[in-house]
Phi, psi and omega in degrees: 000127192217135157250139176265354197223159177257009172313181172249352183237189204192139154246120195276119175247114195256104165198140194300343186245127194307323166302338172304302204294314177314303212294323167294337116001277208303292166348294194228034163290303166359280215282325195215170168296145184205098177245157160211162166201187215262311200195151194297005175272309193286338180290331190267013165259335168272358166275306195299333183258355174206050183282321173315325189236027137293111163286310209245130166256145186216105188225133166270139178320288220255116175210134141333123198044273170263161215259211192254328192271352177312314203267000186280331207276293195289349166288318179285310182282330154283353167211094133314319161301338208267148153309086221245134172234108167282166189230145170136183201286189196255337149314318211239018190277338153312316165315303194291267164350313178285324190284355165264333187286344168284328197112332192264000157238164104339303158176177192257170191221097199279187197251151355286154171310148162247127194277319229245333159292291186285343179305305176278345133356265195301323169291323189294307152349304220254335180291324158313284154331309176280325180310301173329297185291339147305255224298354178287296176317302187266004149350282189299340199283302196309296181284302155337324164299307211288323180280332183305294162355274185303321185284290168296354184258340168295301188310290176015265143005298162300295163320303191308324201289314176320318189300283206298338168332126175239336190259336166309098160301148192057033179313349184288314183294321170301314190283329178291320179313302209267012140292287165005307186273319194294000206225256196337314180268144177243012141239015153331100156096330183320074209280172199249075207273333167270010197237341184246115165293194189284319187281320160311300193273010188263324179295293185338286166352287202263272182002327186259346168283329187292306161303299168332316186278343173272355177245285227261334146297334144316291206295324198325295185297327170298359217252113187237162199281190186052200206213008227275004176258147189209129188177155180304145180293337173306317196290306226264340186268272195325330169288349191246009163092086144228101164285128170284150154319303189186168202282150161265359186090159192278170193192143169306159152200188170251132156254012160251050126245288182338311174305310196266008160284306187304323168307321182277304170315306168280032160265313196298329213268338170100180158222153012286113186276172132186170204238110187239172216211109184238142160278137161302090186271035174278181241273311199290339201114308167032145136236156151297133183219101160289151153233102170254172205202147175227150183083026180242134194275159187313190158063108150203114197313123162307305182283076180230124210082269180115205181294184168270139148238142194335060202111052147195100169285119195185113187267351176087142209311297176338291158323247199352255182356287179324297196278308160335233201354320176313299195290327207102346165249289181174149190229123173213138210259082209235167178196133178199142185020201227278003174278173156204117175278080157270131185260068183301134199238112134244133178293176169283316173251120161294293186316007162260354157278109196247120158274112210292137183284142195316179159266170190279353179224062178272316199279306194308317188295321179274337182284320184293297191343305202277310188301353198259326186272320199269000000 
């Protein structure tokens, strides 16, 4: 396997006889990047090491053991972009003939070649190709603004609704933390804009922004003042299938908010969850309470949980943020590659935690934040 050339795309040509492999080399180097190989194990090893700057595939049928359209086939499901050319005899043109009709060829070139046909073959070919991939790139461009769009008119969306919470305490601090987290990640909140046309994702939106705004006004409304429930953090973890390591001692709490924050987590977090449980040794009490999780792919959606619904308490990843904030402590999100980490803060007494109130133009501050990000 060799290239003769310093192009940027490549043709790859599969045939057991090394003068075939030459005459095409002499032929056509010229023109295009030229790798080869022998036989379809060695051709689907030189696809797996350089498929990306393959364009053009050119395989003759009849080789030892699997054949040309054997490897024309798994080259369509696995580089689906490169260009398939069959090669062959005037015996095997029904072979040639199903694989276009199957798809899996551009079309065929029997055998022996007119070196001045397929050379315009092959332009025709790679002129296909560079088209293909252009229109691939600006797709890709297209729907990334689009997601980008929908992703900031959801936060949007969100902020307003956030903004207006009157009973939830320090909501301002919640709201900036879970923008914060939700903008550090960029594939976070990212709706899936190719499974959807625009107007199907404009709809999707606001119906899942409508919900969002009806669960966090529930919680809102549900928030009575103080702290009067008091228990180990294991019982509450426990309802929501999170096993503790071990116990931390009673801690204040709401406990029809506490629950369904732990119900949103383990709903975001997947299974397998689990939980431990650390003491903070500053002033206040603090414990920490981590939940790590393995096997969930990264990117997790502000509407992500969705409302509570019945025997599964879950206020949605935003909700989670509020009542942390509620209590006096704190919620932070992180996600790479198949993990996703929440790090949860409660004092033992919320009510000796007082957070200082926002300036008047905090909610304009998270919106320039978003306009910044977009």
């Amino acid at each position: 396997m060799r290239s003769e050339s310093t192009q940027p795309f490549a043709v790859l040509f599969v045939d057991d006889e090394e003068k075939a492999q030459k005459y095409f080399r002499m032929a056509y180097a010229n023109h295009f990047p030229v790798l080869t190989a022998s036989n379809v194990p060695e051709a689907l090893d030189v696809l797996a090491e350089h498929g990306e700057r393959i364009a053009i595939l050119v395989t003759d049928q009849r080789m030892p053991g699997q054949q040309g359209v054997d490897l024309l086939k798994r080259a369509r499901e696995d580089w689906p972009g490169i260009v398939r050319i069959l090669t062959t005899a005037y015996s095997d043109l029904d072979n040639a003939i199903a694989a276009v009709n199957r798809g899996e060829i551009l079309r065929y070139v029997t055998k022996p070649w007119d070196i001045q046909a397929l050379r315009a073959d092959l332009r025709h070919a790679m002129d296909f190709f560079l088209l293909r991939r252009e229109r691939d790139l600006l797709m890709a461009e297209k729907l990334s603004v689009l997601r980008n769009m929908a992703h900031s008119d959801r936060l949007r969306g969100l902020l307003t609704i956030a903004g207006g919470l009157m009973r939830l305490r320090h909501a301002p601090h919640a709201v900036a933390a879970w923008l914060r987290d939700s903008l550090s990640d960029e594939s976070a909140a990212q709706p899936a804009t190719g499974d959807l046309e625009l107007w199907g994702l404009e709809v999707k939106e606001t119906f899942d922004l409508m919900a969002v705004h009806r669960s966090l006004r529930d919680l809102d409304n549900s928030v009575e003042p103080g702290f009067p429930d008091r228990a180990d953090l294991t019982e509450p973890l426990h309802g929501v299938g999170l096993a503790l390591e071990c116990g931390g001692g009673e801690i204040a709490m709401r406990r029809n908010l506490i629950e369904p924050l732990f119900g949103s987590l383990a709903r975001l977090a997947g299974q397998p969850a689990s939980a431990r449980l650390e003491q903070d040794p500053d002033t206040n009490g603090n414990m920490e309470l981590t939940i790590s999780v393995e096997g969930r792919e990264s990117g997790i959606s502000p509407f992500a949980g969705g409302p509570a619904v019945e025997g599964d308490p879950a206020v949605g990843l935003l909700g989670s943020y509020l009542i942390a904030w509620h209590h006096g402590g704190g919620l932070r999100t992180t996600t790479a590659e198949e993990q996703v980490r929440f790090v949860l803060t409660l004092p033992r007494d919320p009510d000796a935690v007082v957070l200082p109130e926002p300036d008047e133009g905090w909610l304009a501050g998270q919106f320039a934040m978003l306009e910044d990000w977009q």
